[in-house]
MARBA-3410 file (N, C-alpha, C, O; in Angstrom, 1 decimal):
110
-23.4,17.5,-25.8,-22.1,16.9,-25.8,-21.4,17.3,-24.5,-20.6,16.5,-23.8 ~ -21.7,18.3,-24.2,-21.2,19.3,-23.0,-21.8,18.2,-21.6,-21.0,17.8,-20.7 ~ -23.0,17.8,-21.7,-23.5,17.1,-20.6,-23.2,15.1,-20.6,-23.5,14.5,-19.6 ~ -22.6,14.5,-21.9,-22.4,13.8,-22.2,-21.2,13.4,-21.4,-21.2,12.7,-20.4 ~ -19.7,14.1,-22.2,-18.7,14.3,-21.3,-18.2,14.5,-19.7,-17.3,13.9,-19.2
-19.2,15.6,-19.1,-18.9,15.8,-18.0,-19.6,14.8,-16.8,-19.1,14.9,-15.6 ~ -20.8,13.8,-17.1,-21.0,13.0,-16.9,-19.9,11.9,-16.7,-19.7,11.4,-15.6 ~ -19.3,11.4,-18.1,-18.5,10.8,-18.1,-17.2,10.6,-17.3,-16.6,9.6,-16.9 ~ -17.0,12.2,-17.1,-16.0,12.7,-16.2,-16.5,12.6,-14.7,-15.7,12.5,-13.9 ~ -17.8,12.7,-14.4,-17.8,12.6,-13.0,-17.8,10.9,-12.9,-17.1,10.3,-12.1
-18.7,10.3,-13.7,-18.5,8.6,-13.3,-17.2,8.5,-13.1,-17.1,7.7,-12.1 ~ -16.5,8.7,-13.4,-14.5,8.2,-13.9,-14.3,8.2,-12.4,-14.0,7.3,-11.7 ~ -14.7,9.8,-12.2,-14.1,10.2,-10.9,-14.2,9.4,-9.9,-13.4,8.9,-9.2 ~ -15.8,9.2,-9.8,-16.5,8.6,-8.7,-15.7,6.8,-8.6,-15.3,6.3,-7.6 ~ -15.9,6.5,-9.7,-15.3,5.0,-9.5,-13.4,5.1,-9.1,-12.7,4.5,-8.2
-13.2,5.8,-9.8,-11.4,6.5,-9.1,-11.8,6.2,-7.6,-11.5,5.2,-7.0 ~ -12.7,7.5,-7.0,-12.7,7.4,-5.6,-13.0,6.3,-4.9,-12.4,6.2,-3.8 ~ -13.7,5.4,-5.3,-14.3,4.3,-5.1,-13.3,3.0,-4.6,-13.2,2.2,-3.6 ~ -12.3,3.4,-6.1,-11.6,2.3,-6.1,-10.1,2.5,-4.9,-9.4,1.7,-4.4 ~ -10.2,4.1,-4.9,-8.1,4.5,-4.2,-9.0,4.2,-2.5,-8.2,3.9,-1.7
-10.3,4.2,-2.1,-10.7,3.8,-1.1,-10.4,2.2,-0.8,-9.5,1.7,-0.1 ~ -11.6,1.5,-1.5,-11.2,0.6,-1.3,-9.5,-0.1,-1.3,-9.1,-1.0,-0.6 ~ -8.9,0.6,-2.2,-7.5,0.4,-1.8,-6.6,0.6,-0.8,-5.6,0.0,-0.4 ~ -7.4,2.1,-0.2,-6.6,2.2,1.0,-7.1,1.4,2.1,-6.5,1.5,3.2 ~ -8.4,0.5,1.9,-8.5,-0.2,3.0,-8.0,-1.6,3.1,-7.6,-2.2,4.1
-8.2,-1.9,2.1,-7.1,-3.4,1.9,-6.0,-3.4,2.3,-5.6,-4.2,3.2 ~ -5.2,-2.2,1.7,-4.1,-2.7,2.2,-3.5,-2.2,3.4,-2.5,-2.7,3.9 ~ -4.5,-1.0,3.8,-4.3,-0.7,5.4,-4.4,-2.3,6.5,-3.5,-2.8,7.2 ~ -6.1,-2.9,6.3,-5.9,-4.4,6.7,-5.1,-5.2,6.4,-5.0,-6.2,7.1 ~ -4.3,-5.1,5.4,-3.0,-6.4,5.2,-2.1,-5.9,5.6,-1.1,-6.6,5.7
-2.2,-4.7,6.0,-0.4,-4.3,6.7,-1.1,-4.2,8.1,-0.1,-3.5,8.4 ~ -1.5,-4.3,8.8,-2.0,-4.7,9.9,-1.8,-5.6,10.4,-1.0,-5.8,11.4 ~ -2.6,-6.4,9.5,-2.7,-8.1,10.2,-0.5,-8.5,9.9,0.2,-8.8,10.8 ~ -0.1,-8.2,8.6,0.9,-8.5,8.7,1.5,-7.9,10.0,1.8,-8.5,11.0 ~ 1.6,-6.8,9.8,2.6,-6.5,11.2,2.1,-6.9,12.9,2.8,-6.7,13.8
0.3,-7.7,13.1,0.6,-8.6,14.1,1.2,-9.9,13.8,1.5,-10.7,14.7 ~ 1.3,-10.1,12.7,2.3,-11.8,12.4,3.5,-11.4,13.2,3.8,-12.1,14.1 ~ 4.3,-10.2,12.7,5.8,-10.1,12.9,5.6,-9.5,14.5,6.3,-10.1,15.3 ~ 5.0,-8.8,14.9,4.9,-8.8,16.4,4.5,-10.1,17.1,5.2,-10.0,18.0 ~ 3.9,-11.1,17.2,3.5,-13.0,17.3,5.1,-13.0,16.8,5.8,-13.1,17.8
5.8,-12.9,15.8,6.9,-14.0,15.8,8.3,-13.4,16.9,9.3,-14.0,17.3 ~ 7.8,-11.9,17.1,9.0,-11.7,17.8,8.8,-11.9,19.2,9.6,-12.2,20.1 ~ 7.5,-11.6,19.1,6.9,-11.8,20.8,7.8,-13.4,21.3,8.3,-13.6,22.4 ~ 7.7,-14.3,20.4,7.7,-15.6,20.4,9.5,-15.9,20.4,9.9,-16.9,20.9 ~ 10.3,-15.1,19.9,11.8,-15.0,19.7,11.9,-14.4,21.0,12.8,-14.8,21.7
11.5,-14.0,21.3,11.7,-12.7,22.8,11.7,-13.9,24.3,12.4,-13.9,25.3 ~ 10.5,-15.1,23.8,10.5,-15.4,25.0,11.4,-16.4,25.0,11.6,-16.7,26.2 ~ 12.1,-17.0,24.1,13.4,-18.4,23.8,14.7,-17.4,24.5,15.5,-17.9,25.4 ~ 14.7,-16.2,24.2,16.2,-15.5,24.6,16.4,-16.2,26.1,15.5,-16.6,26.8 ~ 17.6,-16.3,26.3,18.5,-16.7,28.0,18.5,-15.4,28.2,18.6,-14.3,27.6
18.3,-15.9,29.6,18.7,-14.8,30.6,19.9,-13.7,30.8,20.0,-12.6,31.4 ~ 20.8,-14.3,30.0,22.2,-13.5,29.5,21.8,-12.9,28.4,22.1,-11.7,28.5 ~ 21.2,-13.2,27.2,20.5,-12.2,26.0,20.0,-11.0,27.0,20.4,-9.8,27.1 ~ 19.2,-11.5,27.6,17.9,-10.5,28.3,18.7,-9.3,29.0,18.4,-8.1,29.0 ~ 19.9,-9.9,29.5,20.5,-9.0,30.6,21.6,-8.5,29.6,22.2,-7.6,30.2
22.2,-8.7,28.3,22.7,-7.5,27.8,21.9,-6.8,27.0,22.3,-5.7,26.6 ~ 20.8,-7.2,26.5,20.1,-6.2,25.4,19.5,-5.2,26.8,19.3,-5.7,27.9 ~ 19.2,-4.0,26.6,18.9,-2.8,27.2,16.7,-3.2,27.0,16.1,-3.4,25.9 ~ 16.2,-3.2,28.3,14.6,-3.0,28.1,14.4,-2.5,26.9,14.0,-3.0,25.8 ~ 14.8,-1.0,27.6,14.0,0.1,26.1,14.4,-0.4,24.7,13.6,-0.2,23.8
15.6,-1.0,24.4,15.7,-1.3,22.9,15.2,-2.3,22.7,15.1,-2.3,21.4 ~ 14.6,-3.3,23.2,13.5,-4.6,23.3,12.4,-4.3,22.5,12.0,-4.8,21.4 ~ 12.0,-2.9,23.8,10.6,-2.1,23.5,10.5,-1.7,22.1,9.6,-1.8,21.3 ~ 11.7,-1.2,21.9,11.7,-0.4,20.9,11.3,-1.1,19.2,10.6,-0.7,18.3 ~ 12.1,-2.1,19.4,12.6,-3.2,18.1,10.7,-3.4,18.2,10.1,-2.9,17.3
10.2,-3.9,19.1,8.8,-4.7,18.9,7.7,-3.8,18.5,6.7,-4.3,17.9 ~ 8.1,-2.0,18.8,7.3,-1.2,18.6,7.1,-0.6,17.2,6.3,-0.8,16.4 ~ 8.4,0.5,17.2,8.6,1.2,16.1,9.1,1.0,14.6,8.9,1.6,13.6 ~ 9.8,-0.4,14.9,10.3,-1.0,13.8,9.3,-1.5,13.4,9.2,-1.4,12.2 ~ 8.0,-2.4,14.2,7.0,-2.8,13.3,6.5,-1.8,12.6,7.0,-1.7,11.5
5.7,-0.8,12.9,5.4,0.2,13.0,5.8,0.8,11.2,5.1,1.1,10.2 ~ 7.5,0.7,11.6,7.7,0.9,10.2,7.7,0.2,9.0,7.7,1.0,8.1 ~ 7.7,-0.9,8.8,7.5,-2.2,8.3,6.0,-1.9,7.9,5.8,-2.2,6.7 ~ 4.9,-1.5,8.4,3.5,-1.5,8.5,3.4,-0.5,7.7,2.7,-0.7,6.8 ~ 4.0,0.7,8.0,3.4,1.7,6.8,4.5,1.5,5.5,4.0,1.9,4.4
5.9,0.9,5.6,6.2,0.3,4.3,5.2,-0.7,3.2,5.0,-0.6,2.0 ~ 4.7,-1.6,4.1,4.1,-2.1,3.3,2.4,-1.6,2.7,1.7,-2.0,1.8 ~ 2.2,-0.8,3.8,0.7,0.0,3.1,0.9,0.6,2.2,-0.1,0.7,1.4 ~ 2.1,1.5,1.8,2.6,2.1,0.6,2.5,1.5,-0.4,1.7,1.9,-1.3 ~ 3.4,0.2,-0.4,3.7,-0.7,-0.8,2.4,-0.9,-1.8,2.1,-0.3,-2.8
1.7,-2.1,-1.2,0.4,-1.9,-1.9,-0.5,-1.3,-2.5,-1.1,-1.7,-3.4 ~ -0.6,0.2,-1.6,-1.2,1.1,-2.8,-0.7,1.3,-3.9,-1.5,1.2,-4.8 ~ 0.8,1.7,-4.1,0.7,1.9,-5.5,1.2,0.7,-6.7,1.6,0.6,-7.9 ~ 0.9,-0.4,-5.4,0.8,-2.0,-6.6,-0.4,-1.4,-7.4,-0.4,-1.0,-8.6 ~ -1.2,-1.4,-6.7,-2.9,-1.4,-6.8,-2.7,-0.2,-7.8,-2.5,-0.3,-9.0
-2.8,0.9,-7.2,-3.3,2.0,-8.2,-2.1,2.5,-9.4,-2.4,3.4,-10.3 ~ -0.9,1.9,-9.5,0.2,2.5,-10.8,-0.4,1.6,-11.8,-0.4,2.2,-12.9 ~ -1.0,-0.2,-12.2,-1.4,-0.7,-13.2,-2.5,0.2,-13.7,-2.3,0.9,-14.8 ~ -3.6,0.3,-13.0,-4.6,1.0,-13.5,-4.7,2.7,-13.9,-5.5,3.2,-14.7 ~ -3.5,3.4,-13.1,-3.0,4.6,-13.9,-2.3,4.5,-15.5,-2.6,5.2,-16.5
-1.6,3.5,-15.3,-1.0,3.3,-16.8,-1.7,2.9,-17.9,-1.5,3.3,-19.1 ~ -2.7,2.0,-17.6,-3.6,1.7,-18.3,-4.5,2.7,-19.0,-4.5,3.1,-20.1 ~ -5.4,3.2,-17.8,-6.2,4.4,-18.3,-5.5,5.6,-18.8,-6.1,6.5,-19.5 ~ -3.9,5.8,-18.6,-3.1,7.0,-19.5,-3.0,5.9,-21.1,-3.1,6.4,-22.2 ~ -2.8,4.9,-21.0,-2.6,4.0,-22.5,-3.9,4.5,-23.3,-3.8,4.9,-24.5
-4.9,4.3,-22.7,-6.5,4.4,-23.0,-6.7,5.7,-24.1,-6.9,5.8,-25.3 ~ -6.6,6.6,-22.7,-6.8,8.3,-23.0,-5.7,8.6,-24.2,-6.1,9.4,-25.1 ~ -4.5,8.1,-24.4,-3.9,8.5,-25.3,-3.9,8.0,-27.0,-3.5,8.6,-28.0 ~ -4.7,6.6,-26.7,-5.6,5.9,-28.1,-6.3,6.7,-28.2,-6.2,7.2,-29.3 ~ -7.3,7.3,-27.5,-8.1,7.7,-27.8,-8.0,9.2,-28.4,-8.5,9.3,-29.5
-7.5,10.2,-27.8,-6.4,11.4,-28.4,-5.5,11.2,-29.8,-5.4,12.1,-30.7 ~ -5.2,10.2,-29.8,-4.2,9.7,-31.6,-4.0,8.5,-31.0,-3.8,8.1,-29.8 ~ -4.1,7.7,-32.2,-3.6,6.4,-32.5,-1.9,6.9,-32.7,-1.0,6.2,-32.4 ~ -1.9,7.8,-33.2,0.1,8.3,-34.0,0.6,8.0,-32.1,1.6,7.3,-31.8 ~ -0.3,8.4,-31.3,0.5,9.3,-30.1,0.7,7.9,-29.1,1.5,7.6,-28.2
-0.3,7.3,-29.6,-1.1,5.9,-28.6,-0.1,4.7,-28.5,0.4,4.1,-27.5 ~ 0.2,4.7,-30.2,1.8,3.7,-31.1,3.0,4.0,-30.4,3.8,3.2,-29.8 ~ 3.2,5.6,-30.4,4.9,5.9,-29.8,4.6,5.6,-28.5,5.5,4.7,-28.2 ~ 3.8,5.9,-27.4,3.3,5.7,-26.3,4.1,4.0,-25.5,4.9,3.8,-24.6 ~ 3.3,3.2,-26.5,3.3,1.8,-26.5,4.7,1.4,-26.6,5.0,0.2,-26.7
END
């Protein structure tokens, strides 16, 4: 029983790991590619500005807006997605484990 279990427990794990990987790579790639869309669309607002835009906004705050603001926008949204991805499947498998522990406990749970 001892070897039944702990089996079980390492499969669980392994596919856990499997799955928060593949998760962090998806959505590392989708906040990526997103934040080259929004860098293309500002690149693209940057070049319509007049010459009087150009000449009161300051360089470095130009730089800045295109750099770090994406930047943050990019790891908002990798967050973002991880715990789209991994809070259903936590909830679930705590719904699971707790049927399985008591149906009494599984009901109030629910």
């Amino acid at each position: 029983m001892i070897l039944q279990y702990s089996g079980a427990m390492i499969a669980l794990t392994l596919i856990g790991f499997i799955g928060g990987g593949g998760s962090g790579v998806f959505s590392t790639i989708s906040s990526q590619k997103s934040g080259a869309d929004i860098r293309s669309d500002l690149f693209k607002k940057v070049q319509t500005l007049t010459f009087r835009n150009i000449d009161e906004l300051e360089t470095g705050q130009i730089i800045t807006r295109l750099t770090n603001d994406v930047v943050q926008i990019q790891q908002f949204f990798n967050m973002l997605l991880r715990m789209m991805i991994r809070a259903p499947f936590m909830m679930l498998g705590s719904v699971v484990l707790t049927f399985y522990v008591s149906i009494r406990y599984g009901t109030i749970l629910v």
